[in-house]
Structure formats: structure tokens, C-alpha cells
N, C-alpha and C positions, 0 to 999 in steps of 0.2 A: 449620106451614111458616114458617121461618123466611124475612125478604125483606132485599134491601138493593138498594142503587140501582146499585154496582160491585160483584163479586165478584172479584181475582186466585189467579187458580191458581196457585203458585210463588211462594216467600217468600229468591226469591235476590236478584239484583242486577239483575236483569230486573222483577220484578214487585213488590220495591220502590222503585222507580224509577217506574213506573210509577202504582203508587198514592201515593204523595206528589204527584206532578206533578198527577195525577187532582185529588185535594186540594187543593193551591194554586189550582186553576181555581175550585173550587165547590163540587165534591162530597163531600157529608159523610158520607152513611152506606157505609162501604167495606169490606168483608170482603177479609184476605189470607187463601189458607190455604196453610199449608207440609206436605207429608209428615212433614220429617225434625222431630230435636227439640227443633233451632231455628234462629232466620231466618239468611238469610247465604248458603244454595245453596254450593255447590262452593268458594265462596272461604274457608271456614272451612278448608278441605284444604291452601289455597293460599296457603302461607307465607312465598317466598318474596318480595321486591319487584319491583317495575315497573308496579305498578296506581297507576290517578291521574293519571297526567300530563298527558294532558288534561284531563279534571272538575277535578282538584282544582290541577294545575300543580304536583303534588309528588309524591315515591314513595314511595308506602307497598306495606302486605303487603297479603294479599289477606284477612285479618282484620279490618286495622285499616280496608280500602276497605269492606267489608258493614259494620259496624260505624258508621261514620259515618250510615247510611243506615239502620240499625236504631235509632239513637238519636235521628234526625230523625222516623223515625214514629211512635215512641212518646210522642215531647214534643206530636205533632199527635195525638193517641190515636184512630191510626187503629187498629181492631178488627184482631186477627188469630190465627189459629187453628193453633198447631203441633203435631205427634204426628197429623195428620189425613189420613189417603187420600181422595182425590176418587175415586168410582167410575166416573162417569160424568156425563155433558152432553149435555143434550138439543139438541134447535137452537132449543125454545122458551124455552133460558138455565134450564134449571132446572139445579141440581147437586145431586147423590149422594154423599153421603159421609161418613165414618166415624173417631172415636175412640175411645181407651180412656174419656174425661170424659163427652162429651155421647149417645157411642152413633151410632144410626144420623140423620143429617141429610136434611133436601131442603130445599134453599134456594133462594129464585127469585130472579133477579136480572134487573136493568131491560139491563143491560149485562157482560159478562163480558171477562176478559182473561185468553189463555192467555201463560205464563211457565214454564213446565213444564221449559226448558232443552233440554240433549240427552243420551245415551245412548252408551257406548262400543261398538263395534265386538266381538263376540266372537271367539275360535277357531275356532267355529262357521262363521260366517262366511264363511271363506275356506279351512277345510279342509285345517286344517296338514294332512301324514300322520303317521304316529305315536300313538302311546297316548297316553293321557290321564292321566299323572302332577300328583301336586303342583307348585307352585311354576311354576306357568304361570300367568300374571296380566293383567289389565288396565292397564293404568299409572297411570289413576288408582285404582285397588280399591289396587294398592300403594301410591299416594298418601296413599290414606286411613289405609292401616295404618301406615304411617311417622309419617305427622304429627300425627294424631288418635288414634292408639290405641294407639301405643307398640311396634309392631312392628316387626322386619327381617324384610324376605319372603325375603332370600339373602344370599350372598357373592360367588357368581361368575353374572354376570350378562350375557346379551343382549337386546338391543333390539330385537323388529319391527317397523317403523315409524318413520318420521319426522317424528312430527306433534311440534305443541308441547310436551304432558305428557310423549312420551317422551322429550325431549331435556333438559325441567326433569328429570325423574327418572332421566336419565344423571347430572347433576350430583348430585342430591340423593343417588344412591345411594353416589357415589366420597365423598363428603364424611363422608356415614356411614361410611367403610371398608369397603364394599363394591369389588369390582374391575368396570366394565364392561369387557365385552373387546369388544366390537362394537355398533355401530346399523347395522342393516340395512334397504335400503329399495329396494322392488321398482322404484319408478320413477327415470328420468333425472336426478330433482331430489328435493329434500327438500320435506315437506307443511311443514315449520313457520317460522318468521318469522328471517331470516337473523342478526338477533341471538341469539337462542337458538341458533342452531349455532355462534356464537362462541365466546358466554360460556359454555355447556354443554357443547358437545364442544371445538372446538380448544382451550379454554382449560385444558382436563384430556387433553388429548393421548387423545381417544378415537376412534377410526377409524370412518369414516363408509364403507358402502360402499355404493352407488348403485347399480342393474343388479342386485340380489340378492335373493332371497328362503330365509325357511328351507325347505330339501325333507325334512327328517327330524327328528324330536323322539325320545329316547332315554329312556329310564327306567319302570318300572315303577310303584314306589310314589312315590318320587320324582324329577323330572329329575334326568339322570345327564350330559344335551351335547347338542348339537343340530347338525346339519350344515347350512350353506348354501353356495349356489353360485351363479352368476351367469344370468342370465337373457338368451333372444335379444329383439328385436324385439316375439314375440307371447310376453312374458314367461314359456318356456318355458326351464327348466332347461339349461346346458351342460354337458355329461358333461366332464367331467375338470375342473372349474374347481367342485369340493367342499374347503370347509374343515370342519374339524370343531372343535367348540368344547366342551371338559369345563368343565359348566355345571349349578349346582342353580337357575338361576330363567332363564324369560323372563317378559319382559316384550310386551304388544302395544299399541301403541300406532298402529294401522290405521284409525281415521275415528271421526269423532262421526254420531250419528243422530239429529234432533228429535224426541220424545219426543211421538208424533203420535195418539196411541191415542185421545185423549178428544178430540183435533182432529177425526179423522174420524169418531168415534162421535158428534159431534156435524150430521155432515155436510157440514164446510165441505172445498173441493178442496183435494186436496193436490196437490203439485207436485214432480211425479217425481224432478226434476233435483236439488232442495234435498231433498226427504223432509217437508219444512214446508208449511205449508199459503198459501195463495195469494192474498196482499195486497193492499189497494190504498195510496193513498198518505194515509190517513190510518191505516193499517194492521189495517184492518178486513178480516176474512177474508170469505168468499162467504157464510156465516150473517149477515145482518143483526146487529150490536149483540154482535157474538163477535168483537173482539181479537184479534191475537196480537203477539209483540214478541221481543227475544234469540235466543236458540239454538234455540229452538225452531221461529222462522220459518227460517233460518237460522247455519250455526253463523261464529260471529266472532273474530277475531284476539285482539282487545281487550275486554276488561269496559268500558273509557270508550265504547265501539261502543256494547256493549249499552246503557250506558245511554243514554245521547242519544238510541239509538232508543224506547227504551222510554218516554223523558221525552215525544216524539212521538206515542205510543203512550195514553199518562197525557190528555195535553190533548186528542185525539182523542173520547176518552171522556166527557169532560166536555162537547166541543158536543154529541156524538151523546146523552145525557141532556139538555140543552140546548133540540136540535132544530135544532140550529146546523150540522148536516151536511147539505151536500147530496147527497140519494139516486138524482141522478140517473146513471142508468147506463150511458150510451151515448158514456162516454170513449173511451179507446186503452189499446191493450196495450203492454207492453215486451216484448223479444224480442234473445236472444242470438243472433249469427250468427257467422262465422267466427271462432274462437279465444276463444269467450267460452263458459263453461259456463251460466251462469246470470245474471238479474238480479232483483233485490227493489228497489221493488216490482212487481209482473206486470202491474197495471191502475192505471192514472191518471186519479182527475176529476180534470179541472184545477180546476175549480170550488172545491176544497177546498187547494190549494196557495197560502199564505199568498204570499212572496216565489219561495220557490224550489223546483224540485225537485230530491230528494236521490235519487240511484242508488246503488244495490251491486252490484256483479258482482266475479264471480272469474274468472280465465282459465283454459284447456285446459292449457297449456304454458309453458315460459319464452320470454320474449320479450328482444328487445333491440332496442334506437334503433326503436320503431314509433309508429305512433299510435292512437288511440282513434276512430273518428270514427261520430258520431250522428247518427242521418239519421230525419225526418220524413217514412213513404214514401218516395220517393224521393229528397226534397228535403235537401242536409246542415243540420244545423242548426250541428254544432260540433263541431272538431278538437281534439284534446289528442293533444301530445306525449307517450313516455314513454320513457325508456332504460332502464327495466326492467319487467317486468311477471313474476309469477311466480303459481302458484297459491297458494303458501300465504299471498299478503300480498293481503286483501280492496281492491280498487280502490272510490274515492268518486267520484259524479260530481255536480255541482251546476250547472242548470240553469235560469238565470232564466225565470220563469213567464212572460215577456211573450214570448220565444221560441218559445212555444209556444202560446198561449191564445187565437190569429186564426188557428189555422192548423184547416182541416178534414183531420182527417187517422186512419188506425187503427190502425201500426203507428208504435211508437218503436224501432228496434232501432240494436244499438251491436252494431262488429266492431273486429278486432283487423287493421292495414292495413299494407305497409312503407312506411315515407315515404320521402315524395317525392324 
């Protein structure tokens, strides 16, 4: 059996972040392992720029962002293991898992950290109707093919969804000389960061339709068009308001999933709302001395996100090896209330909260001129202004620890209010 004091799952931009930070604290014997057949996670896909700008305070691609950070762990020769499946995770920290080199592993570790990332959304999913022809895609699976393996998935192409990828992959596909003729998106608003509908759509004149979803996929062997139409209220189809679009690809670009399998096989809660498992603020899951960090806890705007959190994540590991964490458990919850879908982290010792505490939440809906306001039980602690709020742009909130750390109290919740 092989031992090591850290173990990270995931050799992306999450989990080496994580283990370097882990390393600058103290700890030396550190195991990454990566599935794919090598480090970097999803941003080796990810070519285009705008990663950086906070870590680094400059824009790079999303090669050259992994790549900084693969060539800082290798200069610290932290161990890591690519071409490698994790199969499983105990809660007593052992891992399972498998390469073409070493064969079959069981490797125990004092402390583990999941970085596992997320998961696209399938067809499956949501039940287009229609056959199941070629050239229906995930947007990142087309990503992949584009940019890494030398493929065009189409010519004439739709968009389901409005998340980020699909909106990079409007652009990327018009630029390859592909035609998008549409991004279609079941809800009021768009899922992804209002720059990206800029520079991606309006900047290539490609039509955004809101209120729509596809109702009919065509083609046998391969797509031949796809029809969509507008949606009421309880996003049911309006009869007479069908376009029809002669089309050999979609694309879905419909939600990410935290990648939770060996989370929960592990035992720690997951948390309905995100799909990720359930934090506290040192971001330690309900497994004792089991981690998690990135997309995997929840999925994020920004790679600079993930990593600050993950760097959070890194030093956390090092007291809790340490013995520098305190295990007491009879903190407070966080808790979404009106207009707030979610918040990470779930459970807060204060005890472990250095200067401040850092909140995530995303919202239900778009908002305008509202406020933020966080209340202690009953008590408010703190008001924020905001004249916009949207779901697909992740909210930060930061909360001096002294506002908090006198006060007896079990719920933290934050709602969405109209000002005053």
C-alpha cells in the first residue's frame, strides 16, 4: 500500500492549485492524480484568452493559465500520476485506482482533496424529442474536437443553451467558417457572463433567442434541422411560434454537473442545490480530513475563482495535517432565502476563519437596483447594494470575522431585498 500525507484527485486548475498551496505550507509527501494524459483539466481545450486577470493580472489562454501552474509543481517535484482512473474512496481516505504503468493501486492517505471538476449536461437529460442522429454534441466534447484533435463537428450549426462554452463555441465555430444560425435558451436570461454574449454573439451578429427551446431534432443518420419555438411561463411550447432551422450539428450547452461519484461514495453530503458536496469554511467536506475545492463543490465563472479557492483549499490541508484545525462542530449554517439559489460555504467554524469570511452564492433570477442583506438570525449583520445581479455571474461576499465571532447564533442566511 502505498501512503502519502495529501492525496489530490484532479490534475486541473483546481487540484494544482491546491496542491502547491498544500506545499508552500509544509507538506511534502503529496500525490496528484489526473485521469486524462496530462495535467491542465479542461483548460488545455481552452484556447481562447481572458484567464488570468486576477492571479496573474494579465490575459492569457487557457494553456498557457494550466501551464504556469504545471511548471511550478514540477520545479517543487510534487509527485503526480497521469493516464490514472481513481475508482473509488473510502471515508477512511484510502483510494482505488488504476493505470496502464503501475496496474492496480490502494493508496492511503492522511488527508485527501477532491478536484474532480464538473460534468456536461447530456441530451439525455432534458429529453430533446427526436431521433438520435450524429452530430448532436456537447459543446465542450466539440470543444475538444476543434481545438485538441483537429476536428469540425459541422457547418451549419445551433446552439441549446446559454451557458459560457456555448457562447465561446458560437464564436469559435463562426471563426472556423462554420455558420451559427441561432443560441437558443429556455430561460428569461442568458446562463453565461454578459461579456461573453458580447464578444461571442453580438460581435458576430448571431441571434440570441430567449423564451425558446428545441421541440424537434430531424435526421436519421445524420442531423438534417431542428425546429424550435417559444415557450410560456411553465416553459411549455407555443404552437405557431416554430422556426425551423436546416442544420447538420447541435450543439448543448445546458448545465455543468460536479463530478460527485467518488464524493458520495466516499460518504460525504452532497448538497442538492449545487450537486457538490457540502463545505465548511475551511472547505472540508462532512468526511473528516476529505477536501473538496473548484467545480466540483460548485461550478464557477472564472478559473482565477477556482483557484483562490482551491489555494484556500491547499492551506486548509496543511493545518488539518498540522492539527491546526479546529474540529469543533457546533458552528452555524449558511442558508439561501429569497432569490438566492445557493451558498458555499454551508457550515462555518468561525474558529477557523483567519481575517474574513468569503461567501458564494448565485441568484434565482435577474435582479436590478436591490440589495444583498445578511442577517444573523434575525439580527442584520450587513447590507450590499447591487444594481445588478444575474444568475450566471457568481456573487462574492466578504465578511469581517469580528462581525460575527460574539455573536450566539445558527443560521447565516443572505436574501435578495428591494431597496429602500
Amino acid at each position: 500500500m502505498l501512503k502519502y500525507d495529501v492525496v489530490v484527485i484532479g490534475g486541473g486548475p483546481a487540484g494544482l492549485a491546491a496542491a502547491i498551496e498544500a506545499k508552500n505550507d509544509g507538506v511534502d509527501n503529496i500525490l496528484v492524480i489526473e485521469r486524462d494524459k496530462e495535467l491542465g483539466g479542461i483548460l488545455q481545450q481552452c484556447i481562447h484568452n481572458g484567464f488570468g486577470l486576477h492571479v496573474f493580472k494579465e490575459e492569457l489562454t487557457g494553456p498557457e493559465y494550466a501551464e504556469r501552474f504545471i511548471e511550478e509543481l514540477k520545479s517543487m517535484n510534487i509527485e503526480y500520476k497521469i493516464n490514472t482512473m481513481v475508482l473509488s474512496l473510502t471515508e477512511d481516505k484510502t483510494v482505488h485506482a488504476i493505470n496502464p504503468k503501475d496496474g492496480y493501486m490502494t493508496i492511503q492517505a492522511r488527508a485527501v482533496i477532491l478536484a474532480m471538476g464538473c460534468r456536461e449536461r447530456t441530451a439525455g437529460a432534458i429529453n430533446i424529442p427526436g431521433t438520435r442522429p450524429s452530430g448532436v454534441f456537447t459543446a465542450g466534447t466539440a470543444q475538444r474536437y476543434i481545438n485538441m484533435d483537429g476536428y469540425m463537428v459541422g457547418k451549419r450549426v445551433v446552439i441549446l443553451g446559454s451557458g459560457d462554452i456555448g457562447l465561446i463555441m458560437a464564436r469559435r465555430l463562426t471563426l472556423e467558417g462554420a455558420k451559427v444560425l441561432a443560441v437558443v435558451e429556455l430561460m428569461p436570461f442568458s446562463g453565461g457572463l454578459t461579456r461573453n454574449i458580447v464578444q461571442c454573439l453580438d460581435d458576430y451578429n448571431i441571434p440570441l433567442y430567449l423564451n425558446h427551446t428545441v421541440i424537434n431534432v430531424k435526421g436519421n443518420h445524420r442531423l438534417e434541422g431542428v425546429t424550435i419555438a417559444k415557450v410560456d411561463d411553465k416553459k411549455r411550447p407555443i404552437p405557431g411560434t416554430e422556426i425551423d432551422y436546416d442544420c447538420d450539428t447541435l450543439l448543448l450547452s445546458i448545465g455543468l454537473i460536479p463530478e460527485n461519484e467518488l464524493t458520495a461514495g466516499a460518504g460525504a453530503e452532497i448538497d442538492l442545490r449545487t450537486s457538490g458536496p457540502v463545505v465548511n469554511e475551511s472547505m472540508e467536506t462532512t468526511v473528516e480530513g476529505v477536501f473538496a475545492c473548484g467545480n466540483v463543490v460548485h461550478v464557477h465563472d472564472l478559473v482565477d475563482f477556482v483557484t483562490e479557492e482551491s489555494k484556500r483549499a491547499g492551506r486548509s490541508v496543511a493545518k488539518y495535517i498540522k492539527n491546526q484545525l479546529s474540529n469543533n462542530r457546533t458552528g452555524f449554517e449558511t442558508k439561501g432565502l429569497e432569490g438566492v439559489s445557493y451558498i458555499v460555504p454551508q457550515k462555518v467554524n468561525i474558529d477557523n476563519v483567519d481575517k474574513n469570511l468569503e461567501l458564494f452564492l448565485r441568484v434565482s433570477k435577474v435582479y436590478n437596483h436591490v440589495k444583498l442583506v445578511i442577517k444573523a438570525d434575525q439580527e442584520t449583520v450587513k447590507e450590499i447594494k447591487k444594481r445588478h445581479l444575474a444568475p450566471g455571474e457568481m456573487e462574492h461576499i466578504i465578511l469581517a470575522k469580528a462581525l460575527l465571532e460574539d455573536k450566539n447564533f445558527k443560521n447565516l442566511t443572505v436574501e435578495v431585498k428591494e431597496e429602500d
